[in-house]
LUMBAMI-343737 format. One record per atom (N, C-alpha, C): residue in one letter; x, y, z. Coordinates in steps of 0.02 Angstrom, whole numbers, plus 32768, in hexadecimal, padded with zeros to 4 digits. Example, Ala and Ser with C-alpha at 12.3 -4.5 7.8 and 13.67 -1.06 7.14 Angstrom:
# residues 2
A82947EE48186;A82677F1F8186;A82947F5B8186;S82827F908162;S82AC7FCB8165;S82858002818A;
END
This chain:
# residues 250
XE80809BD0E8B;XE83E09E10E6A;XE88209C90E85;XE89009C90EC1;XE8D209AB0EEA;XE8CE09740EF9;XE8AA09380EB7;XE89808E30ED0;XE8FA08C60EC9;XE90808A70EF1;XE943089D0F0E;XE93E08380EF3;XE91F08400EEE;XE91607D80EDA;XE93E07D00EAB;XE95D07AD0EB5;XE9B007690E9F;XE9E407A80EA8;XE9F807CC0ECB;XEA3107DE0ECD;XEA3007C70F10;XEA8407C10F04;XEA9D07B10F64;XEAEC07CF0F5D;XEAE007F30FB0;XEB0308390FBB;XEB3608290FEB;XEB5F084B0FF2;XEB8A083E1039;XEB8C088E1047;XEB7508A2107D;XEB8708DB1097;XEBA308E410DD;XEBD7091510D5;XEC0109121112;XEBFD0945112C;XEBFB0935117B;XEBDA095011B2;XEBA3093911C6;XEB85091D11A4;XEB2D090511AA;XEAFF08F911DD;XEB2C08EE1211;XEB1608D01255;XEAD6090E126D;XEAFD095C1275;XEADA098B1296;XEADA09CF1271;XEAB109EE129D;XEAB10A301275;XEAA10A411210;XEAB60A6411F7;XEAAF0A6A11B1;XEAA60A261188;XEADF09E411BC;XEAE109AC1181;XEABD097D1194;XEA93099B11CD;XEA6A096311E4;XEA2A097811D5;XEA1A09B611C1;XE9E409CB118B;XE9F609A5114A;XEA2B09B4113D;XEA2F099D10FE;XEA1C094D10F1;XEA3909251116;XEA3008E01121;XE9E108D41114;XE9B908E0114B;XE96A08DE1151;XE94E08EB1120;XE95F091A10FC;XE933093010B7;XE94509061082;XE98E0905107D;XE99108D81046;XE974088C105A;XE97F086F1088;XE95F083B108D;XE90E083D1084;XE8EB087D1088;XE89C0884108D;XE89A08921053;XE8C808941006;XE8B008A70FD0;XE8B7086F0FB5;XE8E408370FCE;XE8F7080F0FA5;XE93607E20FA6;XE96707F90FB2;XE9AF07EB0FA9;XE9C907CA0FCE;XE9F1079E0FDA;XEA24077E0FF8;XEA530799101A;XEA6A07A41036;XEAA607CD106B;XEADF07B1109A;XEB1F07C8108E;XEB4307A210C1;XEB6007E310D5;XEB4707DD1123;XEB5F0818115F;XEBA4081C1174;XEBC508471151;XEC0708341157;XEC1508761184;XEC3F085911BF;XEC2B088B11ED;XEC74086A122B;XEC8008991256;XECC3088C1281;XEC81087512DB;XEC40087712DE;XEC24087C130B;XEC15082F131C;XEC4307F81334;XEC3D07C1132C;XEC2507AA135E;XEBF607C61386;XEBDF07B813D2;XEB8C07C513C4;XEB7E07ED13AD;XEB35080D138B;XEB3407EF1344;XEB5407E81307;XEB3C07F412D5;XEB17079812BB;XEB34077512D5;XEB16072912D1;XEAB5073312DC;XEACC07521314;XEA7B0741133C;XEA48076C130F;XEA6107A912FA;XEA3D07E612D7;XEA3007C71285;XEA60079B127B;XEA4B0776123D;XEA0F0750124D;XEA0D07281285;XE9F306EB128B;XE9A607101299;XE9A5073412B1;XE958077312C5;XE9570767127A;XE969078B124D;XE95C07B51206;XE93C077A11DE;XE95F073A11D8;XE95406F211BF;XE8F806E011D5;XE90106E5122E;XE8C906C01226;XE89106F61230;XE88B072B1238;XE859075D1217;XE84B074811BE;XE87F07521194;XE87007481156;XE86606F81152;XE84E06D51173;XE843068A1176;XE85E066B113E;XE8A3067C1133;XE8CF066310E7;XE929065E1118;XE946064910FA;XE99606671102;XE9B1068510DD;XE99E06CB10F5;XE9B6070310B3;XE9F9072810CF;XEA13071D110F;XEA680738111A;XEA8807141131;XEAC00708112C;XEAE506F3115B;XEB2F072A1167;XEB4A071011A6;XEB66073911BD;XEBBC073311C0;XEBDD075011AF;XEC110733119A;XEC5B077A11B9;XEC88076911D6;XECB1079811F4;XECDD07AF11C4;XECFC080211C5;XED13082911A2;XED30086111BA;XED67084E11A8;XED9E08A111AF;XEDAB08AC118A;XED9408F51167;XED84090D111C;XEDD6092310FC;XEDF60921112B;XEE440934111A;XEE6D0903112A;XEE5608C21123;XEE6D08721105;XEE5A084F10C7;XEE8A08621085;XEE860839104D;XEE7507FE105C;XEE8D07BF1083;XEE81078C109B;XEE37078010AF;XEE1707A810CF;XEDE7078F10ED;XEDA507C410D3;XEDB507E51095;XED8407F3104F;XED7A07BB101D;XEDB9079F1017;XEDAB07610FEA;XED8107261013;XED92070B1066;XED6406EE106B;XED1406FF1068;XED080743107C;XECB50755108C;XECB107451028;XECD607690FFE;XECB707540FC8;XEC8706FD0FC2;XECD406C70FC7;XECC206820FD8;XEC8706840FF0;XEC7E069C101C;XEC3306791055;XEC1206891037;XEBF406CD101E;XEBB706FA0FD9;XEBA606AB0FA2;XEBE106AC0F84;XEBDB06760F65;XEBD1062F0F5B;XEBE7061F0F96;XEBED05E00FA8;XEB9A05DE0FC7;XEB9706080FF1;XEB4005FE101D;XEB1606140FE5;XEB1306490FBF;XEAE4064D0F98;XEAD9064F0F51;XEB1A062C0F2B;XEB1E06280EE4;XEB3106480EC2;XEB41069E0EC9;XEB6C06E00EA3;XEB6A070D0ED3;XEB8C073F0ECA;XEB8207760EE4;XEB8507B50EA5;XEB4A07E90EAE;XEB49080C0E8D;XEB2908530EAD;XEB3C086A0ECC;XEB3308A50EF9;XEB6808A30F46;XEB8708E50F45;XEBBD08F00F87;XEB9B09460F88;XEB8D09320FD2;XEB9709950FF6;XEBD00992101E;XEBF609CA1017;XEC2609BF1034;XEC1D0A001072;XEC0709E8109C;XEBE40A0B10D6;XEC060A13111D;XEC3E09DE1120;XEC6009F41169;XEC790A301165;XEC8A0A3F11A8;XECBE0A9311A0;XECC30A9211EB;XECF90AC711EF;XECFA0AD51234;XED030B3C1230;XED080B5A1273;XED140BA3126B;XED510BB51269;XED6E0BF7125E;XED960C0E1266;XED910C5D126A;XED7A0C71128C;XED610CB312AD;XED8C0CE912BF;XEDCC0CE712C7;XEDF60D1C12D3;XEE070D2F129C;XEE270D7A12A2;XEE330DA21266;XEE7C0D9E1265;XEE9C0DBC1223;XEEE50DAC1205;XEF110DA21235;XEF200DD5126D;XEF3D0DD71290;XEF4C0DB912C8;XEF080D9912F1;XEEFA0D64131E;XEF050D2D12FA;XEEFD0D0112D2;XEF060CD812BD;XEF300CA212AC;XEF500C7B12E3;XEF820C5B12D8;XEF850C1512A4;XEFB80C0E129E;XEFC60BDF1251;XEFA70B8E126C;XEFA20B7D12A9;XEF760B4412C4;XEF270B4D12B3;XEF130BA312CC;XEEDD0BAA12B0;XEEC20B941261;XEEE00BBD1249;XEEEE0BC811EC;XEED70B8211D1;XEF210B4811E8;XEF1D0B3011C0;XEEE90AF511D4;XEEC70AE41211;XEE990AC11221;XEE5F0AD31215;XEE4B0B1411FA;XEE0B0B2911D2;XEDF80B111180;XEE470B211176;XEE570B2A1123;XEE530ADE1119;XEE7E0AAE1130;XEE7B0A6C1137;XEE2B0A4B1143;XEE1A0A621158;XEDCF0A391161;XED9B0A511126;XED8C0A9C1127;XED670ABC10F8;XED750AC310B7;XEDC40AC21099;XEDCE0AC9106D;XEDF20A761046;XEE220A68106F;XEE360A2D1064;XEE080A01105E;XEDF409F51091;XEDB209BA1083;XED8209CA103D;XED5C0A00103A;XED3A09F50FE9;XED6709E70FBD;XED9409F70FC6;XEDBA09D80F6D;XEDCF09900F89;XEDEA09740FC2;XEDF209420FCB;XEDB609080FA7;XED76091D0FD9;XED2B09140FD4;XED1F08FC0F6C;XED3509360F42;XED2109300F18;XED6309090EED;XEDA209190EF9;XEDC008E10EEA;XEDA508950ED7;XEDA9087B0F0B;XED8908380F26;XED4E08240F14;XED1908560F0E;XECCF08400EF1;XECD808410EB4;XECE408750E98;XECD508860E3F;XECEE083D0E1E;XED1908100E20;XED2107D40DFE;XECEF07A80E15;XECD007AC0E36;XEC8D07890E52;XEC6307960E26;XEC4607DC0E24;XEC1107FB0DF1;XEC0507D80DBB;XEC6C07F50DA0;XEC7007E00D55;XEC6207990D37;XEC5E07530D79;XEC4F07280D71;XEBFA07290D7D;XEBD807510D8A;XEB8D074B0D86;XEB7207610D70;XEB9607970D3B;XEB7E07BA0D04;XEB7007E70CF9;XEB8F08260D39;XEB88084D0D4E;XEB65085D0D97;XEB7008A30D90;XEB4508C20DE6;XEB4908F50DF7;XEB51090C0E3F;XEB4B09610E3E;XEB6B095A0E9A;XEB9309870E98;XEBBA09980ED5;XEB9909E80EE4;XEB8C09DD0F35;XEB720A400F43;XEBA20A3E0F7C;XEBD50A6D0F81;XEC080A8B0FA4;XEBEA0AC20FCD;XEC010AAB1022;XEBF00AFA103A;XEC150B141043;XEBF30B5F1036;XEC240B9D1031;XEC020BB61074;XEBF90BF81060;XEBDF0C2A1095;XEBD40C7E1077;XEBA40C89109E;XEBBA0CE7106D;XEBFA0CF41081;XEC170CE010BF;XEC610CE610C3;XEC8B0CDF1090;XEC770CBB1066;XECA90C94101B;XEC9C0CE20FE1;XEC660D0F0FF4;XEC580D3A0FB2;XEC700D790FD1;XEC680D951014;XEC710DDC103A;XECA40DD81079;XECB60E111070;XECE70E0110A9;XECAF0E1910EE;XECC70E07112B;XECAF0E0A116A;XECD20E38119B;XED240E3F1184;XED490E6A11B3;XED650E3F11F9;XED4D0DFC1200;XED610DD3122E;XED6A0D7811F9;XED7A0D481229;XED790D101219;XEDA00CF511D2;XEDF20D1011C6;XEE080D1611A8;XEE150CC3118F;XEE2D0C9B11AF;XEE2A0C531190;XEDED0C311168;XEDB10C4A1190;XED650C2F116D;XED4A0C5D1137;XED500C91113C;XED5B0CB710E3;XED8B0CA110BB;XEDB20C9410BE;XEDEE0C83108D;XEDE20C3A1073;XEDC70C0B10B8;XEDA90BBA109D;XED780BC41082;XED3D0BDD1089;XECF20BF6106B;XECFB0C161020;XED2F0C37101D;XED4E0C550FD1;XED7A0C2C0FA5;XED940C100FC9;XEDB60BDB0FA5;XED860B960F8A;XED470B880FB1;XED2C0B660F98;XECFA0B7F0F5B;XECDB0BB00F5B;XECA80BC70F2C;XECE30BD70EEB;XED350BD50EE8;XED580BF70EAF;XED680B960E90;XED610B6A0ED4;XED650B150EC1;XED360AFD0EA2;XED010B0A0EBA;XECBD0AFA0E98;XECBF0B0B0E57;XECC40B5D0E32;XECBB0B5F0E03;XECFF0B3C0DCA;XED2B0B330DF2;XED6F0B0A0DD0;XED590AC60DBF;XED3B0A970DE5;XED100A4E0DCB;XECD50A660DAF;XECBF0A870DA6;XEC890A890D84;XEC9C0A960D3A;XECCB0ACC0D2E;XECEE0AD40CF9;XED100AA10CCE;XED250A6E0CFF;XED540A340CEF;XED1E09F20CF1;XECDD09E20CFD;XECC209BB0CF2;XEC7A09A70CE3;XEC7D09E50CC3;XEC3709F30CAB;XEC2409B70C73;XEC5C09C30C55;XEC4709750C17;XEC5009410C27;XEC48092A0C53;XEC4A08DD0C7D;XEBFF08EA0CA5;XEBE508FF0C9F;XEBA1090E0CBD;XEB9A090F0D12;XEBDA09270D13;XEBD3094D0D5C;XEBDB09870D75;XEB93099A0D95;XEB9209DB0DB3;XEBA909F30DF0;XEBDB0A3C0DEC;XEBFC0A4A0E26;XEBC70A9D0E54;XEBB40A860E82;XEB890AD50E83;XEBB50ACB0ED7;XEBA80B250EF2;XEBAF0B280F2F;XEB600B5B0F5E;XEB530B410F8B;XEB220B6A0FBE;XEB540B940FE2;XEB210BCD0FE5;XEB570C13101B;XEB200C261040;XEB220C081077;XEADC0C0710B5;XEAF50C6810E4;XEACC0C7110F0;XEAD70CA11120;XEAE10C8F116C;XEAA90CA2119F;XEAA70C9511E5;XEA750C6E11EA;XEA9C0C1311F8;XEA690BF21205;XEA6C0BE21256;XEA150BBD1257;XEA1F0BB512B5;XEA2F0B6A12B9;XEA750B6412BC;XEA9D0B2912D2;XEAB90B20130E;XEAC30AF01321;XEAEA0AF3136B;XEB300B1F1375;XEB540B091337;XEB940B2B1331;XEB800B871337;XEB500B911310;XEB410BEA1319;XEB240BF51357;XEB0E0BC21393;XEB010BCD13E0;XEB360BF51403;XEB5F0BEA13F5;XEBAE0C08140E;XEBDB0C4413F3;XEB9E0C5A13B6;XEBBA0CB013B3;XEBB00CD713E2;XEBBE0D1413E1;XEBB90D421414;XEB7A0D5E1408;XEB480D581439;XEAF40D96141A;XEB260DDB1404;XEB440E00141B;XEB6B0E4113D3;XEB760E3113AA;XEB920DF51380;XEBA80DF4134B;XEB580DDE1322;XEB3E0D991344;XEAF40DA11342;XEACB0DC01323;XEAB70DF01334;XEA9D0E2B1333;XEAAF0E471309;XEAED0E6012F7;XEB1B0E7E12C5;XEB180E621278;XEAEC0E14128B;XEAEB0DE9123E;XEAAA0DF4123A;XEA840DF7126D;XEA440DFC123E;XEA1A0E45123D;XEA3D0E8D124E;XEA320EC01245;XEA4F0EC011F7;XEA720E9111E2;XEA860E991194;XEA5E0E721181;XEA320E54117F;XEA140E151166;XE9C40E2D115C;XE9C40E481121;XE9720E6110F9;XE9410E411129;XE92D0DE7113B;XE90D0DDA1140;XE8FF0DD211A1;XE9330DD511B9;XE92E0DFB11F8;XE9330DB91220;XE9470D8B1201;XE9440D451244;XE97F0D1F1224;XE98B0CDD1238;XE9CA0CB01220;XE99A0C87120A;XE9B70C5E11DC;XE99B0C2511AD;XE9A70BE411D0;XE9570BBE11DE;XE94E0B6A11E1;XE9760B5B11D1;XE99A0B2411D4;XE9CA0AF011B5;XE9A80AD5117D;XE9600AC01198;XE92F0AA11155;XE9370AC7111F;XE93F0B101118;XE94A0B3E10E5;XE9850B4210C5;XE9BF0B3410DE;XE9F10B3710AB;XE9F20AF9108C;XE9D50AB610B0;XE9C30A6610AC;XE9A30A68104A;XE9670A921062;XE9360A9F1028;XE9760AA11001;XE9920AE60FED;XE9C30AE30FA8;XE9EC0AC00FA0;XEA040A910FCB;XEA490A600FBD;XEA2A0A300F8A;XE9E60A130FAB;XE9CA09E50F9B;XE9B209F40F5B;XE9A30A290F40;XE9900A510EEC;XE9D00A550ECD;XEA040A490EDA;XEA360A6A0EC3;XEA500A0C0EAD;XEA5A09EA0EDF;XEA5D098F0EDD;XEA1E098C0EA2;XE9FD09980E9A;XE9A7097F0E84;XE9C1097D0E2E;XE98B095F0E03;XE9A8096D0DBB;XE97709980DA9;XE95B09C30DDA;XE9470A080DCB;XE95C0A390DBD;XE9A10A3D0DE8;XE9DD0A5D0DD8;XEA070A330D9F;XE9DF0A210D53;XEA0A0A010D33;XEA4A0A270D17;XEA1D0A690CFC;XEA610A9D0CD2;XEA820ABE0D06;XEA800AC00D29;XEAA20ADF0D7A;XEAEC0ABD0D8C;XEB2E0AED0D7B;XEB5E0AC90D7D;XEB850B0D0D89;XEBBF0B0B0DA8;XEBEE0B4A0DC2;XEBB40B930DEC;XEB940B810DE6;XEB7E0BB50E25;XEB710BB30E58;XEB540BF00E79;XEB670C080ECC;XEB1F0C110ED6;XEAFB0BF70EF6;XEACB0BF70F19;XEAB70C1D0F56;XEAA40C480F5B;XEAAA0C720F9A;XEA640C6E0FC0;XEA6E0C5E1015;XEA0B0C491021;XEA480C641070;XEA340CC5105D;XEA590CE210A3;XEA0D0D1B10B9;XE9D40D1310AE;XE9960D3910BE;XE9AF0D8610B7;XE9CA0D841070;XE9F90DCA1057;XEA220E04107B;XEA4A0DD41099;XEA9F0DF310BE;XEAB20E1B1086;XEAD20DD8104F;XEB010E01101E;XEAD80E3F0FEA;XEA9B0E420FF4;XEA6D0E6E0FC1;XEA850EBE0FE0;XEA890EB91013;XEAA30F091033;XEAF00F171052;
END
């Protein structure tokens, strides 16, 4: 159902955590990938593992600061240039922004907003004329349940998380007849390195809301990106995907 063969992806962040699930799977379904990622000390070698496990050259690894026009148009180049089109982008980096309205200084703000929000439209800028030269494709944006409910804290990363799921459905709206699909994932509490460094109270506090009573694999939000990329998700275009083990249900 999620067979991933002849698309090739660039997803950013890819190296670790969420995008380094993401990476592995898509390469185990099929796809081509360029790890576009700021981790230029790790992310070579973590390609070069991924390559010769899949005894093919299915990534290569290519450097990215998602809030450089300049250096979106090159990772496009390399997609293309190494593997013939590009027709799939997750736009997966992010960083936190955890203080509430008041704590929150404008260095904070705008280095959240800039990465999480800037970068996907940057991200999709830059790809979508790619697509349109391969005849289409499908972009999955992360959001967060942060992007649908408020939290009462982390005022910069709600506002980037909301701003992306209101972006998503804006390209999707705007390029549906060019046969490209815009969807976004809104993950709940996954066990990433970055979520190592919450507080066990706040912790605790997410998954006493959380129906299913634990935080979600990475492989698990992996699963829907990769359905959502897939041409399983063919009619699947402007929506919100939610894989939070039902946070937002209560």
């Amino acid at each position: 159902m999620n067979s991933l063969e002849g698309k090739v992806a660039i997803i950013t962040g890819g190296t670790q955590g969420l995008g380094g699930a993401y990476t592995s799977l898509f390469v185990k379904f099929g796809a081509r990938v360029v790890v576009a990622d700021m981790r230029d000390e790790e992310g070579p070698a973590n390609v070069d593992e991924i390559n010769r496990q899949a005894g093919d050259r299915r990534a290569v690894y290519c450097h990215l600061d998602v809030t450089k026009a300049a250096e979106w148009q090159h990772v496009v180049e390399v997609a293309e240039t190494e593997f013939g089109k590009l027709t799939t982008l997750v736009n997966n980096a992010g960083v936190p922004g955890r203080d509430g309205i008041e704590g929150t200084t404008e260095a904070s703000w705008a280095g959240t907003i800039n990465v999480d929000l800037k970068g996907t439209w940057l991200g999709m800028k830059y790809c979508i004329p790619a697509m349109r030269r391969a005849g289409g494709g499908s972009i999955v944006n992360t959001s967060s349940t942060s992007g649908l409910v408020g939290t009462g804290r982390g005022a910069p990363y709600c506002s980037a998380k909301g701003g992306i799921h209101a972006l998503t459905k804006t390209a999707a709206a705007q390029y549906g007849g060019e046969k490209i699909r815009v969807n976004s994932i809104h993950p709940g509490l996954v066990d990433t390195p970055r979520n190592k460094n919450i507080s066990d109270e706040w912790r605790q506090e997410m998954l006493r809301g959380t129906p299913l009573g634990r935080m979600a694999k990475p492989e698990e939000i992996a699963n829907a990106v990769a359905f959502l990329a897939s041409d399983a998700a063919s009619f699947m275009t402007g929506s919100a995907l939610i894989v939070d083990g039902g946070m937002t249900a209560i």
